[in-house]
Wavefront OBJ file of the C-alpha trace (Angstrom):
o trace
v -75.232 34.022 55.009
v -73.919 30.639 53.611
v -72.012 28.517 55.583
v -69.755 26.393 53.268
v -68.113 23.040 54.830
v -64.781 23.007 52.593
v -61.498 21.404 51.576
v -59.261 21.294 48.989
v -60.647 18.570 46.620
v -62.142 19.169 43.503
v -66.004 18.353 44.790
v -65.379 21.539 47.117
v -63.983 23.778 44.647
v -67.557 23.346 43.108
v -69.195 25.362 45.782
v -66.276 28.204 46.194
v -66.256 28.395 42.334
v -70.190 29.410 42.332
v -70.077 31.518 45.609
v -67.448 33.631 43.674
v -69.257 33.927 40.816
v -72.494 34.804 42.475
v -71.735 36.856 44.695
v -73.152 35.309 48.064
v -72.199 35.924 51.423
v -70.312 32.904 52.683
v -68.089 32.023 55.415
v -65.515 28.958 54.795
v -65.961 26.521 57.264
v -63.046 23.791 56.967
v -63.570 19.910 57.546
v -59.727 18.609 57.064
v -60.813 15.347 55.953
v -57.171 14.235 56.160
v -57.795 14.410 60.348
v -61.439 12.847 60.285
v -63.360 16.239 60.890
v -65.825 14.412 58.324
v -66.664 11.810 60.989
v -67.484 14.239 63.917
v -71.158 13.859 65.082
v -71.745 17.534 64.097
v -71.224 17.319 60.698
v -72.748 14.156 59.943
v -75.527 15.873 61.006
v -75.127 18.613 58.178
v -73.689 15.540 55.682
v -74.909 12.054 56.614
v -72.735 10.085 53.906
v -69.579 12.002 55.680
v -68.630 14.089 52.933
v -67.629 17.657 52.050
v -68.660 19.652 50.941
v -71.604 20.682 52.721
v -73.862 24.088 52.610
v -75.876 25.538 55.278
v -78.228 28.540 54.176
v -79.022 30.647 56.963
v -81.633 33.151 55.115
v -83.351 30.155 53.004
v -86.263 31.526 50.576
v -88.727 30.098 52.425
v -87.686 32.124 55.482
v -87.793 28.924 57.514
v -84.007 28.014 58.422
v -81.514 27.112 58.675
v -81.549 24.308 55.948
v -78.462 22.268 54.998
v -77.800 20.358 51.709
v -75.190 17.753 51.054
v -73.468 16.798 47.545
v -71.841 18.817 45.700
v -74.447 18.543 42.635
v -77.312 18.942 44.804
v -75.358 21.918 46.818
v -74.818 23.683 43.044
v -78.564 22.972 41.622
v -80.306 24.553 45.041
v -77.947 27.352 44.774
v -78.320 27.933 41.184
v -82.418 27.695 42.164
v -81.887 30.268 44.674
v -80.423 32.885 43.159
v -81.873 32.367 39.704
v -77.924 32.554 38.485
v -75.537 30.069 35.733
v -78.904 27.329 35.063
v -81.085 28.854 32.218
v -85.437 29.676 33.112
v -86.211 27.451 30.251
v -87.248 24.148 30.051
v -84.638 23.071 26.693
v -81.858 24.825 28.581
v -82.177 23.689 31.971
v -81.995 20.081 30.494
v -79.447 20.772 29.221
v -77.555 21.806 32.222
v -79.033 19.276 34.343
v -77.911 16.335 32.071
v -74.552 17.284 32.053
v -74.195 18.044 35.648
v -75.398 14.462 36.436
v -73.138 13.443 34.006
v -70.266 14.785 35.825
v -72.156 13.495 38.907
v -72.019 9.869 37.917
v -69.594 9.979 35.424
v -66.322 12.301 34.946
v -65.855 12.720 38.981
v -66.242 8.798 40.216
v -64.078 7.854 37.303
v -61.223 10.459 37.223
v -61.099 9.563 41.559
v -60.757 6.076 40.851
v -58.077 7.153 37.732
v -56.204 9.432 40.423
v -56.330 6.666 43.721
v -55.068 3.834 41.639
v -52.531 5.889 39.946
v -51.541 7.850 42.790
v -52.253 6.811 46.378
v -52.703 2.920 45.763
v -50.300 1.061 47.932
v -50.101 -1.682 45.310
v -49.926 -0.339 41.855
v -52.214 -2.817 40.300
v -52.236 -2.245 36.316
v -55.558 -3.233 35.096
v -57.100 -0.943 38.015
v -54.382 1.424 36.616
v -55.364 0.958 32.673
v -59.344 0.544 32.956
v -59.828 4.152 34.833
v -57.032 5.908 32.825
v -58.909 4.958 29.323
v -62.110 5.656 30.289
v -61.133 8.994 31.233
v -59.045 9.366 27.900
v -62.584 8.612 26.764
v -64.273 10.962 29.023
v -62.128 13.855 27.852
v -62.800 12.984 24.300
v -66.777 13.391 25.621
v -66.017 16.997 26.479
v -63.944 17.759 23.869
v -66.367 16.745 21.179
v -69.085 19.035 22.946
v -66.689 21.945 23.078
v -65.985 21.458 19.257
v -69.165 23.933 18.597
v -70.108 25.859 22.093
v -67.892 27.557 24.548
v -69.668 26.032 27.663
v -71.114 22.578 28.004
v -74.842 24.139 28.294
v -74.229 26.110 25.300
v -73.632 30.164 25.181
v -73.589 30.598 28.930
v -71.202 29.423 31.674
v -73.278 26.950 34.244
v -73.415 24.976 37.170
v -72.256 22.197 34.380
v -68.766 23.657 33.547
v -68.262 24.466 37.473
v -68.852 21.105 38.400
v -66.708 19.624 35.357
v -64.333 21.767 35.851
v -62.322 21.175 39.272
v -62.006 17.238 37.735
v -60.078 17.875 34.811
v -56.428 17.489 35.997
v -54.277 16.044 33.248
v -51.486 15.829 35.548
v -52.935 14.104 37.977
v -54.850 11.317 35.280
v -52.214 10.523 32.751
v -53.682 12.829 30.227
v -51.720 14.364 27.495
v -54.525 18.021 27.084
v -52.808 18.830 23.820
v -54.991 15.733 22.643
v -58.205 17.772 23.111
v -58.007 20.855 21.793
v -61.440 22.200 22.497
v -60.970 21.126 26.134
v -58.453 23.006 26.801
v -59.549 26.280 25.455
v -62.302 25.763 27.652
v -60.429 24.822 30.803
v -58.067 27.880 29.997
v -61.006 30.127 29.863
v -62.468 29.382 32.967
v -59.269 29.264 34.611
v -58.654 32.597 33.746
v -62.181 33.713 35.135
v -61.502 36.552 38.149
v -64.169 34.431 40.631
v -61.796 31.114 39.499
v -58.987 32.529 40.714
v -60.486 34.025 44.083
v -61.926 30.664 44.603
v -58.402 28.718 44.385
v -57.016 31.246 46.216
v -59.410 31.143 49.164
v -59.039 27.408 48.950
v -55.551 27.155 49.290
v -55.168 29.335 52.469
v -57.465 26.676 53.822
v -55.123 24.109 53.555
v -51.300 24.219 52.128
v -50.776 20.807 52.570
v -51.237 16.962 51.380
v -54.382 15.839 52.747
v -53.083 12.601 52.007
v -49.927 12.656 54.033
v -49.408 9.357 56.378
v -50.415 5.755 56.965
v -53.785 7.426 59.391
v -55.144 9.632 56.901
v -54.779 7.071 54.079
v -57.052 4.878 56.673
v -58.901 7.923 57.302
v -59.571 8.270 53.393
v -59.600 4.557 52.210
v -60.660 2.701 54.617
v -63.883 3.643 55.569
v -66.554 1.120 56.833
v -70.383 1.188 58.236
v -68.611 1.430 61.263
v -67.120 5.243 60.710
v -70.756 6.267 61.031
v -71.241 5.085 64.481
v -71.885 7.937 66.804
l 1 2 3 4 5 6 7 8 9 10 11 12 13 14 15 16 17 18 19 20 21 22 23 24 25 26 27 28 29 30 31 32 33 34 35 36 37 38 39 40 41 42 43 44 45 46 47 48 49 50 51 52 53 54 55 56 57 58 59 60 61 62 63 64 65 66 67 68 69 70 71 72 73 74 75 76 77 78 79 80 81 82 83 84 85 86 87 88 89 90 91 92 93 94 95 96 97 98 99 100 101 102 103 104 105 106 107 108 109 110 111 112 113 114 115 116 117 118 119 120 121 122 123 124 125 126 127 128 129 130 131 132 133 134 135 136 137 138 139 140 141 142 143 144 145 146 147 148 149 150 151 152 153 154 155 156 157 158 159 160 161 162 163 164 165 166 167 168 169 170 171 172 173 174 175 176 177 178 179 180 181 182 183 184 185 186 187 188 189 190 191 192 193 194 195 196 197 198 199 200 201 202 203 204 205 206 207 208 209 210 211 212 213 214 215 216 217 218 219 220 221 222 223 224 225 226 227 228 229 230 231 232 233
């Protein structure tokens, strides 16, 4: 059994997308980051840089557990490792996974946050904040699209842990991005949207939580204003 520390962001839609896919037992375990469950002394135990999500693996391979794993890339790559599933046995393909899910790592997630916060929760709307994060993920989109231009799936043939973690970050919508600009990148976020375990996934998610985790002045602090100080115990 997998114990999966959850909410509705796109960094935990990672983790429900490949527990659908897979087929592993899991049980949804929700931290409502918009209350500060991320802070409690519990599951900074599980997550020291108070994040979601988290994983605990109850029936490791080792058969020495329970072992926990933070972040979401390092959640997908020991799960993938597990079960042998969406990362290819060899050595070309895997590097190929692996470089794009660092890429979405370091790249496409940290920059299409910053795009969405300055855009969307910023109390001042400060326009070069505004303008640097919305073209770099115009140019970010135009990364993906140009890889979709000859594969269906970032890795090549066969849907990954690559295109799940890529995936929940591509919100037009919510970055200013006109998707009828990238052709390719749409068919491919249309495909795996209409993937069965996608859609169980989102659903699951959403009867976690129905509503805004940002939704006041005390979540925004929650969110925004974090310190060294929220780590106290």
């Amino acid at each position: 059994m997998h114990d999966i520390y959850f909410w509705t962001t796109p960094n935990g839609y990672k983790v429900l997308l490949f527990a659908e896919e897979a087929g592993i037992p899991y049980t949804i375990k929700p931290v409502n980051i918009g209350k500060g469950e991320q802070f409690t002394p519990e599951f900074l135990k599980i997550s020291p840089n108070n994040r979601m999500p988290a994983l605990v693996d109850h029936e490791p391979q080792s058969g020495k557990g329970p072992i926990s794993v933070f972040e979401s890339g390092a959640i997908l790559l020991y799960l993938a490792e597990k079960t042998g599933k969406f990362i290819y046995p060899d050595l070309p393909g895997r590097v190929e996974v692996l470089q794009w899910l660092f890429w979405q790592m370091g790249g496409l997630g940290p920059m299409a946050g910053q795009s969405s916060h300055f855009r969307n929760y910023a109390p001042e709307k400060i326009a070069y904040a505004i303008d640097r994060y919305t073209k770099e993920v115009n140019r970010l989109y135009g990364v993906l699209n140009n890889r979709f231009a000859d594969r269906p799936f970032l890795a090549g043939d066969d849907y990954t842990i690559a295109d799940m973690a890529s995936y929940p970050w591509i919100n037009p919508q919510m970055q200013a991005q006109n998707i009828e600009d990238f052709p390719h990148l749409k068919r491919w976020k249309a495909a795996i949207a209409a993937r069965p375990a996608t859609i169980s996934a989102y659903e699951k998610g959403k009867a976690v939580n129905t509503a805004p985790t940002v939704g006041d002045a005390a979540s925004r602090a929650l969110l925004f204003g974090q310190t060294a100080a929220s780590l106290k115990p």
